[in-house]
VOGU-3710 file (C-alpha; in Angstrom, 3 decimals, decimal comma):
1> xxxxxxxxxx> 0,000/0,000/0,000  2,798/2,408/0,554  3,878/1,859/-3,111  0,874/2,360/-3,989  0,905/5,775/-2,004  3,827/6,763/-3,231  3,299/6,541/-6,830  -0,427/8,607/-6,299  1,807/10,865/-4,822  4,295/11,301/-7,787
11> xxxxxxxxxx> 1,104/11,251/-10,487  0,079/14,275/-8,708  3,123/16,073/-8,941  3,964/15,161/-12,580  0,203/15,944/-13,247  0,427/19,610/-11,545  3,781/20,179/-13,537  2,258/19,626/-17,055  -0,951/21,780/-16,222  -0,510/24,420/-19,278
21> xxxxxxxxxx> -4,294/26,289/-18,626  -5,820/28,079/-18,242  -3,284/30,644/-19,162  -2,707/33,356/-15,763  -4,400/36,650/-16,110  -1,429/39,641/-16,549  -2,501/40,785/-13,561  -1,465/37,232/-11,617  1,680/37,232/-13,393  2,331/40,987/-12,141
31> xxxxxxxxxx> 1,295/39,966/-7,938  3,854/37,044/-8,664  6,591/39,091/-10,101  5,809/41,705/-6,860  6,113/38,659/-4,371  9,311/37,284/-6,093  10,711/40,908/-5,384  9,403/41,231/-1,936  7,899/37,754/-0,401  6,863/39,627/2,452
41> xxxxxxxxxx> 4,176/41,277/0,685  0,855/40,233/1,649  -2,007/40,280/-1,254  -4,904/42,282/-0,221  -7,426/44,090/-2,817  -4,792/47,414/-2,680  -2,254/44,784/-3,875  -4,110/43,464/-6,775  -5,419/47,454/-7,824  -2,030/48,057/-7,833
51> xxxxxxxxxx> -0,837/45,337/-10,351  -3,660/45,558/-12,761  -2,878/49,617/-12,375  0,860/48,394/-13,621  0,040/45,976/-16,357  -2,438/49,050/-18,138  0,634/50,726/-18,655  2,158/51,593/-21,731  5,137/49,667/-22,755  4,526/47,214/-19,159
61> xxxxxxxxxx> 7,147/44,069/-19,471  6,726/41,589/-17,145  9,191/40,800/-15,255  11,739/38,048/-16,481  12,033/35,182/-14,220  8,181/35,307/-13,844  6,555/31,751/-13,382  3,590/31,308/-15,899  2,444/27,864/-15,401  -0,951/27,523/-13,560
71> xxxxxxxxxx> 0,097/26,002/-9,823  3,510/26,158/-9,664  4,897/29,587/-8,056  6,475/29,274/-4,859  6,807/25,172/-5,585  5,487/25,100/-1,821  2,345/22,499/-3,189  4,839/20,445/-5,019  7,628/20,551/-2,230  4,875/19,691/0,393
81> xxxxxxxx> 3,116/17,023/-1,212  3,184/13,641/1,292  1,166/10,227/1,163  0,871/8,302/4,529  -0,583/5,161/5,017  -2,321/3,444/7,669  -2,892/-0,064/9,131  -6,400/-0,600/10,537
//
């Protein structure tokens, strides 16, 4: 059963890496780019105005580095992900 666990448990990440969409709105991209450059920012609805306020722009460029796959960002999901399994 642990096998068993363990492979569910590596579908799932291999799964989550391949998920291509929905594409991530400009203004997702922009509050991950802002994180990246200070992870103590916390998202609130001022947060957010502010990034869609920066991707109207003229001439905006996201920043390089900037993660675009759905569910992948910090990796924390990915790094996280356990399966336990239990005798009854």
């Amino acid at each position: 059963m642990d096998g068993l666990g363990e492979r569910a448990q590596e579908d799932v990440k291999e799964t989550i890496n391949q998920i291509t969409s929905p594409p991530l709105s400009p203004i997702t991209l922009e509050l991950r780019a802002m994180k990246h450059k200070n992870p103590a920012l916390k998202i609130t609805g001022a947060t957010v105005g502010e990034a869609a306020a920066r991707v109207r722009q003229p001439g905006y460029q996201l920043a390089s580095g900037t993660s675009d796959k759905p569910l992948i960002d910090s990796k924390l999901m990915i790094t996280t992900l356990t399966h336990t399994t239990e005798t009854k």
